[in-house]
C-alpha positions as CSV (number, residue, x, y, z in Angstrom):
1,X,0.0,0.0,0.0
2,X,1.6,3.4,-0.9
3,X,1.9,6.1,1.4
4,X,-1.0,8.6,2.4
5,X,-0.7,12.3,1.5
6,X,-2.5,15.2,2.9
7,X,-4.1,18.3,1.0
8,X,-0.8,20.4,2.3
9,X,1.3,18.1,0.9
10,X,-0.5,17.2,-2.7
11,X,0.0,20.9,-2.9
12,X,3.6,21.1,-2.6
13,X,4.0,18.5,-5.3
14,X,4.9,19.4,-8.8
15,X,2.2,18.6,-11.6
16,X,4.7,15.2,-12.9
17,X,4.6,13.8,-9.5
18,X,0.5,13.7,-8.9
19,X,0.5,12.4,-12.6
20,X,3.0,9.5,-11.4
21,X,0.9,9.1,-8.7
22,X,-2.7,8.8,-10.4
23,X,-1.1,6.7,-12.6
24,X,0.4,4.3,-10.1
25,X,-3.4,4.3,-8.7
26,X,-4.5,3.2,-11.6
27,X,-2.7,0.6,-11.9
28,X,-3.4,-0.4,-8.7
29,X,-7.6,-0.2,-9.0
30,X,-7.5,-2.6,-12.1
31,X,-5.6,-5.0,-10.1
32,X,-8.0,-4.8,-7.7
33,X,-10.8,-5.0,-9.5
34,X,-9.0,-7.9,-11.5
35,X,-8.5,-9.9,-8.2
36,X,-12.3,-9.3,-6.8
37,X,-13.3,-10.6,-10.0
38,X,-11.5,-13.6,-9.8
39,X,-12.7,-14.1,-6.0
40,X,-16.3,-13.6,-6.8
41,X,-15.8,-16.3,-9.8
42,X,-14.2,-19.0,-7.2
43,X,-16.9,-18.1,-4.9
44,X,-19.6,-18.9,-7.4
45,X,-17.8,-22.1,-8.3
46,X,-17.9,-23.2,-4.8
47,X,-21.5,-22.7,-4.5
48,X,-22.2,-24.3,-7.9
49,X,-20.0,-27.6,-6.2
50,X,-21.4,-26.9,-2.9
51,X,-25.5,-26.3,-4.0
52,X,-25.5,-26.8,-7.3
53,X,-27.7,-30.6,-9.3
54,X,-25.5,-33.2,-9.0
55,X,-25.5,-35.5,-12.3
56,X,-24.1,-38.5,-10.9
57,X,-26.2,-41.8,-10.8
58,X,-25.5,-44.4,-8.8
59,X,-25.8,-47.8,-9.9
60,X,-27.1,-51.1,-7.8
61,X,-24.7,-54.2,-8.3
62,X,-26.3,-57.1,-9.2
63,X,-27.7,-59.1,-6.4
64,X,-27.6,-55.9,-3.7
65,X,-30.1,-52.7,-2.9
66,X,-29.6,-49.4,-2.3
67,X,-31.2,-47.0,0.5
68,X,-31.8,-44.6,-1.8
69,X,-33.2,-46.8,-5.1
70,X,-34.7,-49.7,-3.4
71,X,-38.4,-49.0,-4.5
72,X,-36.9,-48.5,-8.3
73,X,-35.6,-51.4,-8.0
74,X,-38.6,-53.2,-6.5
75,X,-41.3,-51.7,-8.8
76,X,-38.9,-52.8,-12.0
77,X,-39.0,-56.3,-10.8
78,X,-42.6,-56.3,-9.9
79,X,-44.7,-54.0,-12.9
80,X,-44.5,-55.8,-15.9
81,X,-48.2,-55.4,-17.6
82,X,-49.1,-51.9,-18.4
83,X,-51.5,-50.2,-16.0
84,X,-53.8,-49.4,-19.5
85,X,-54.1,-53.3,-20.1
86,X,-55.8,-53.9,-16.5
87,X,-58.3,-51.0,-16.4
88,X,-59.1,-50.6,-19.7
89,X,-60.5,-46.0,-20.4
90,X,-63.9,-45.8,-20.4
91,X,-64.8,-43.6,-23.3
92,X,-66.7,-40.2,-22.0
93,X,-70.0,-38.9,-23.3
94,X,-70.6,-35.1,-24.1
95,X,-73.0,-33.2,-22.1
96,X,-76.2,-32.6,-22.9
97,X,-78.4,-29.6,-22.8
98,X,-81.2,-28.9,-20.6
99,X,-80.3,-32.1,-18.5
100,X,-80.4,-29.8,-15.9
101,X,-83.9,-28.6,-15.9
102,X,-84.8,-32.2,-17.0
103,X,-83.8,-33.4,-13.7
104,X,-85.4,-30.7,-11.6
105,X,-88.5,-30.8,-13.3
106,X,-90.2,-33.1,-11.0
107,X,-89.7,-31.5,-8.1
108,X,-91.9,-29.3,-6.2
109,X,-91.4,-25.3,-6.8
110,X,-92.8,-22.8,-4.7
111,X,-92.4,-19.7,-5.3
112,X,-91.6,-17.4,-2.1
113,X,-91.4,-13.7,-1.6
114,X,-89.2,-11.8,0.4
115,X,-90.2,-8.7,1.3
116,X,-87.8,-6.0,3.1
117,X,-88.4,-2.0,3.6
118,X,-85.6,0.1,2.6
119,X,-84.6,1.1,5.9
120,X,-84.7,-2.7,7.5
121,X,-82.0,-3.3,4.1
122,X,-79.9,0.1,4.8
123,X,-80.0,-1.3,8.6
124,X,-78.5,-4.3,7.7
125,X,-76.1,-4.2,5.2
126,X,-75.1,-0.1,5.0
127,X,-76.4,2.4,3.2
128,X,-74.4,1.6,-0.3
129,X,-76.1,-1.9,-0.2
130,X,-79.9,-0.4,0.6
131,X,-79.0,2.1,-2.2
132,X,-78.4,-0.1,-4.7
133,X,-80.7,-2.6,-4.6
134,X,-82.7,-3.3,-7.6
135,X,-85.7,-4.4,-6.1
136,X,-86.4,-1.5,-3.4
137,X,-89.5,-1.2,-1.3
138,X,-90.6,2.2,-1.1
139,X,-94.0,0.9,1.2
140,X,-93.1,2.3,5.1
């Protein structure tokens, strides 16, 4: 590290000497900036090793299970028909229209009014609710 100068002292030097000395700092920044650039690509290496998917596949030997595979292993061994061949798809039907009311229309409808002043609704639910009802009673 080079030495510290104060303003008194930057003063006294001559115009070639702070030129040497910007110069030198130059220098020294883009070595700097060289080395925290390698740093920060080590340190993303590392976490690429540390955190990063790991590719490697480990293989059972013949005869042995693993912790980690044993239910591969097992359901190889075991599943040999297709699941399709079993249960075979049922094939869907489009909906139809008016099923609905075709269903319902047996039951019993009876029809049943609800009738509410204003000021019971405003009481209730506010007075932007009572206002904007469409179906206001203006009786009481």
């Amino acid at each position: 590290m080079g030495k510290t100068y104060t303003a008194e002292e930057l003063e006294k030097c001559s115009k070639e000497e702070r030129m040497l000395m910007l110069l030198s700092m130059q220098e020294q920044m883009e070595r700097m900036n060289g080395n925290l650039e390698n740093l920060i690509e080590q340190i993303r290496a590392a976490n690429q090793q540390k955190f990063g998917r790991h590719t490697e596949k480990l293989e059972a030997m013949e005869g042995q299970l693993s912790f980690f595979n044993e239910a591969e292993y097992l359901s190889e061994e075991a599943v040999e028909e297709e699941p399709a061949d079993i249960l075979p798809k049922k094939p869907r039907s489009k909906k139809q229209r008016g099923k609905r009311e075709a269903d319902l229309k047996d039951f019993p409808q009876e029809p049943h009014d609800h009738d509410i002043s204003h000021e019971e609704l405003t009481a209730c639910l506010g007075k932007a609710a009572g206002g904007s009802c469409p179906r206001r009673n203006t009786e009481g």
